[in-house]
C-alpha positions as CSV (number, residue, x, y, z in Angstrom):
1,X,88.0,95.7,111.9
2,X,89.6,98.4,109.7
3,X,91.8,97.3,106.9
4,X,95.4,98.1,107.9
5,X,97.6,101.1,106.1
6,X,101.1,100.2,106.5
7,X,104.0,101.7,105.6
8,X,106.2,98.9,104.1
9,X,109.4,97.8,105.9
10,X,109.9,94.9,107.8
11,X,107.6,93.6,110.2
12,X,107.5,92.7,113.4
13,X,106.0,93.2,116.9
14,X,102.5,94.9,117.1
15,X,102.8,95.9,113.3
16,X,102.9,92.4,111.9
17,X,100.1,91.4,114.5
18,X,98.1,93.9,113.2
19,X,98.3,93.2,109.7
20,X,98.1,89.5,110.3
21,X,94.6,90.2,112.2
22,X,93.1,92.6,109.5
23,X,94.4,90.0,106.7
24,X,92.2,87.4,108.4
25,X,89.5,89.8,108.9
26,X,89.8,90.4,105.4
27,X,89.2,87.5,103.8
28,X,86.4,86.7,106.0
29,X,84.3,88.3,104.0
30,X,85.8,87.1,100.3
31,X,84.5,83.7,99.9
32,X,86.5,83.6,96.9
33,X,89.4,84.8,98.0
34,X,91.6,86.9,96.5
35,X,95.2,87.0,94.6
36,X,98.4,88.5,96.1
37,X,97.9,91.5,93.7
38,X,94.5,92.1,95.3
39,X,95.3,91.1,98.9
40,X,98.5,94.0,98.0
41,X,95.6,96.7,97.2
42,X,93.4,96.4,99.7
43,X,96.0,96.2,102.5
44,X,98.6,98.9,100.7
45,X,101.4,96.7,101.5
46,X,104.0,95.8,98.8
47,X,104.1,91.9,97.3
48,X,107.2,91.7,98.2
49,X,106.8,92.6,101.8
50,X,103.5,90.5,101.7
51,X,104.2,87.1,100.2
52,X,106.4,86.2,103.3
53,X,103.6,86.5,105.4
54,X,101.5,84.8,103.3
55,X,103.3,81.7,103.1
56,X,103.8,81.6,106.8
57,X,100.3,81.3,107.7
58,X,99.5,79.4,104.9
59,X,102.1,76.7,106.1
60,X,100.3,77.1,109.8
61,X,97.3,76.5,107.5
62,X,95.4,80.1,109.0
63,X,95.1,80.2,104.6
64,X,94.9,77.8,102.0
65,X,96.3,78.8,98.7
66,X,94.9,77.6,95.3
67,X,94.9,78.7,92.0
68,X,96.7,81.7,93.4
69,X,94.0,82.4,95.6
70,X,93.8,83.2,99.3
71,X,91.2,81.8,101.5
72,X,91.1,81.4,105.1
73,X,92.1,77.8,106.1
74,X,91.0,75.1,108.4
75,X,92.9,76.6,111.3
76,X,91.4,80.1,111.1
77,X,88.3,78.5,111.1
78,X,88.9,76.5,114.3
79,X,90.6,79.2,116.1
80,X,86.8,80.7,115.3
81,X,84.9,77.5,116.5
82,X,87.2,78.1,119.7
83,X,85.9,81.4,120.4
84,X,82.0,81.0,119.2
85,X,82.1,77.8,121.7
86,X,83.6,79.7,124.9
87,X,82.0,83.3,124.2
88,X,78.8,83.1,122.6
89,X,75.4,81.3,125.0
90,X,74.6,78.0,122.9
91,X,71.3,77.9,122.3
92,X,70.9,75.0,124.4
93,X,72.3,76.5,127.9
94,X,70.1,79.3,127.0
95,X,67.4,76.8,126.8
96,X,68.1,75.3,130.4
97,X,68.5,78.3,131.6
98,X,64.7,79.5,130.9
99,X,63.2,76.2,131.4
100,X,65.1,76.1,135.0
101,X,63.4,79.8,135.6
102,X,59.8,78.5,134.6
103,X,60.1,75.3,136.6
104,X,61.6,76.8,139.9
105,X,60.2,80.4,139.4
106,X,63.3,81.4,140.6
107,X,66.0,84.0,139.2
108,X,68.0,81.8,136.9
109,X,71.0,83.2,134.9
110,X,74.8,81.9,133.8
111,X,77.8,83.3,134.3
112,X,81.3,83.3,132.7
113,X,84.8,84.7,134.3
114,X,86.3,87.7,133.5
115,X,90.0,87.2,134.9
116,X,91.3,90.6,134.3
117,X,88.7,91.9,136.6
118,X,88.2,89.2,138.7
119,X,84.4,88.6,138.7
120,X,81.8,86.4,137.6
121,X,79.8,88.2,134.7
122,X,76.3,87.0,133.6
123,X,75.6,87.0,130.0
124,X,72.0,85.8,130.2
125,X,69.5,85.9,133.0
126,X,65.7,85.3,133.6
127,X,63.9,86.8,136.3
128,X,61.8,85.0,139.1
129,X,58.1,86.3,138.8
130,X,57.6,86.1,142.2
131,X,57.4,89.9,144.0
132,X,60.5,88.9,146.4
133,X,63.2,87.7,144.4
134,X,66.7,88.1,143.7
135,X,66.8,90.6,140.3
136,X,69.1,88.8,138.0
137,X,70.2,90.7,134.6
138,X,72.8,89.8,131.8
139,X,75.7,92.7,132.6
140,X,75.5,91.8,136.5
141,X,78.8,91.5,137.8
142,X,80.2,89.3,141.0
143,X,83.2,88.9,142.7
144,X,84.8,85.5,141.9
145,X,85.8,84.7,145.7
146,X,82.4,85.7,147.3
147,X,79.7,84.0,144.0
148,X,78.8,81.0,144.0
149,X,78.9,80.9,140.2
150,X,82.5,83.1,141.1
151,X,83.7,80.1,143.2
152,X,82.3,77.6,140.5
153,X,84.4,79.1,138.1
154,X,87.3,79.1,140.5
155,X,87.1,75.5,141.1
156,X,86.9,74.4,137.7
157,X,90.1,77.0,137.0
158,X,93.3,75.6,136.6
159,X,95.7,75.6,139.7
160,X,97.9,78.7,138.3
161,X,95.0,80.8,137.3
162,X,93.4,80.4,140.5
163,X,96.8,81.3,142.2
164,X,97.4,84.2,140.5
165,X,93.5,85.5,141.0
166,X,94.0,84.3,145.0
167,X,96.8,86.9,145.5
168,X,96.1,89.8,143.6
169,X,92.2,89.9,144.9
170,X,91.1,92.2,147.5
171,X,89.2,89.5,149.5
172,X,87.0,92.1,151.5
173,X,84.2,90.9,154.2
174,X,81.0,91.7,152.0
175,X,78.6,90.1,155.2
176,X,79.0,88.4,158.2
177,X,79.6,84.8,155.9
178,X,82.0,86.3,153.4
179,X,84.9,83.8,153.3
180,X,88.0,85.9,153.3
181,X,91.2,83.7,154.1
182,X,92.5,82.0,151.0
183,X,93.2,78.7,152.8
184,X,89.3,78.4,153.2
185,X,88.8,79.8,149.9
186,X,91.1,76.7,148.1
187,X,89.3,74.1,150.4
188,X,85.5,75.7,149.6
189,X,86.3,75.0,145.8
190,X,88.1,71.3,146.6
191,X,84.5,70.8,147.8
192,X,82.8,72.2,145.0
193,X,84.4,69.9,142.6
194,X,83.9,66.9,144.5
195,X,80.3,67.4,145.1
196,X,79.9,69.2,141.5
197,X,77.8,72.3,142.6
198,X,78.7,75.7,144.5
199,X,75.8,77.0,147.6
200,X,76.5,80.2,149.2
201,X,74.3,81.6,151.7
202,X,74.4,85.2,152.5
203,X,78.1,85.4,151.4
204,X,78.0,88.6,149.0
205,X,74.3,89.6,149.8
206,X,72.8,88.8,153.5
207,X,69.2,88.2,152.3
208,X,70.2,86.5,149.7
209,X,71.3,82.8,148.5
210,X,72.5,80.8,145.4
211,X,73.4,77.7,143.4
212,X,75.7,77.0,140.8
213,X,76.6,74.3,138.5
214,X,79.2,73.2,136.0
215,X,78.4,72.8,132.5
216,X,80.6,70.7,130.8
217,X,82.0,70.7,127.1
218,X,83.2,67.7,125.4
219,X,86.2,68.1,125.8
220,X,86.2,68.5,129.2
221,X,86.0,72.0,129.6
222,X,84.2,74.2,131.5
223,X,81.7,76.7,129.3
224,X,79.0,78.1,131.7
225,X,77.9,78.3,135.2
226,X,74.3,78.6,135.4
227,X,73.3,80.1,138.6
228,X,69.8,80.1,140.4
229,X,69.6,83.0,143.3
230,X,66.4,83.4,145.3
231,X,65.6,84.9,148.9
232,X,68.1,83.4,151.3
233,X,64.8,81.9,153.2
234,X,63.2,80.5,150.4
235,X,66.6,78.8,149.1
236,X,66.4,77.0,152.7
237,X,63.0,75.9,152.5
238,X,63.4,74.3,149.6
239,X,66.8,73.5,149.0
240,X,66.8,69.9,148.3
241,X,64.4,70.4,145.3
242,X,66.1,73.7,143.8
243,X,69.2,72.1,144.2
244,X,68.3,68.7,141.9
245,X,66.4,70.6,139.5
246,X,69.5,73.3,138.8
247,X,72.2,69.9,138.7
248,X,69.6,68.5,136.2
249,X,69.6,71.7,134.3
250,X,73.5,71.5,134.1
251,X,73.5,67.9,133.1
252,X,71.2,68.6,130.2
253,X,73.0,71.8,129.3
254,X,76.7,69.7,129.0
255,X,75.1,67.0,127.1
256,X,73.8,69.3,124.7
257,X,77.2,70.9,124.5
């Protein structure tokens, strides 16, 4: 992040954000820390504009102050822990995600939701080696409403978020078993969180069909939703067995978590 060049004056709205963010961003990288004459440098912002802000965060504890020192304090660093946890692939789900792959030889992948868009978006993905198969890469995007790791996502949403998503979607009939009205849409993911897995069968691709499961943080949360996809005839043949091994491969995943 570039270091911010203010003019001084008072701050507020987008300004004080700003220099609030490339503060923080700042003293990432200064293990130890540095003095309000410094911080004033590097930033080009007068003391006097500066030491206001200062304190503030430092009473949110975002900085710790010793021996006239800034650091970045124990809330900066969870606010980090927060975003690590629910953007970056433990190395765990990635684990379950290849060992899934290798044991069903299926496409295997997991998914998180990007809201402003409205689709599912796969960050990591391993490929069935089979010569039919569903291609599966991280970057792939789905629609929330017509995925089954979309409508995993849904169901583990909170009530507003999935309100808000139901009526600003363009719920368009992708194949003959794309489910369009919201009232079935709400009662599909009631059923998804009872039973604790997604299925959808030819919904966004005809020939195609796919599983989904939560994974579960420790604090309740949901992280990922890794997502096995395979030829809509092989998924029937053998459900049963793809199925249990992808719920064993999210119960491993959230206890890992």
């Amino acid at each position: 992040m570039q270091q911010a060049n203010l003019a001084a004056g008072q701050t507020r709205g987008p300004k004080a954000i700003t220099r609030v963010l490339d503060l923080l961003a700042l003293l990432a990288g200064k293990q130890d820390g540095m003095s309000l004459a410094e911080l004033s440098a590097a930033m080009t912002v007068p003391k006097s504009t500066f030491i206001d802000t200062l304190r503030g965060l430092t009473d949110m504890h975002y900085l710790s102050c010793q021996e006239g020192r800034y650091r970045l304090g124990p809330s900066a660093y969870h606010f980090a822990s927060r975003i690590v946890r629910h953007w970056s692939a433990p190395e765990i789900i990635r684990a379950q995600v290849k060992q899934l792959a290798a044991e069903t030889r299926e496409s295997v992948g997991f998914a998180i939701a990007d809201w402003d868009i409205g689709q599912a978006i796969y960050i990591e993905a391993s490929n069935s080696p089979q010569p039919v198969r569903y291609a599966m890469q991280a970057g792939l995007r789905a629609p929330l409403y017509a995925s089954a790791a979309g409508r995993l996502l849904l169901a583990y949403a909170g009530p507003e978020q999935v309100e808000d998503y139901l009526a600003r979607a363009h719920l368009r009939q992708l194949t003959g078993n794309t489910r369009t009205d919201p009232g079935a849409i709400r009662a599909a993911l009631v059923e998804i969180r009872e039973q604790g897995y997604c299925a959808s069968f030819g919904e966004m691709l005809s020939d195609t069909a796919a599983l989904a499961v939560p994974v579960i943080g420790a604090a309740g949360e949901l992280l990922r939703a890794p997502t096995l996809a395979a030829p809509l005839g092989r998924m029937e043949q053998n459900f049963e067995r793809l199925l249990n091994a992808t719920l064993d491969a999210g119960r491993h995943a959230s206890a890992g978590s």
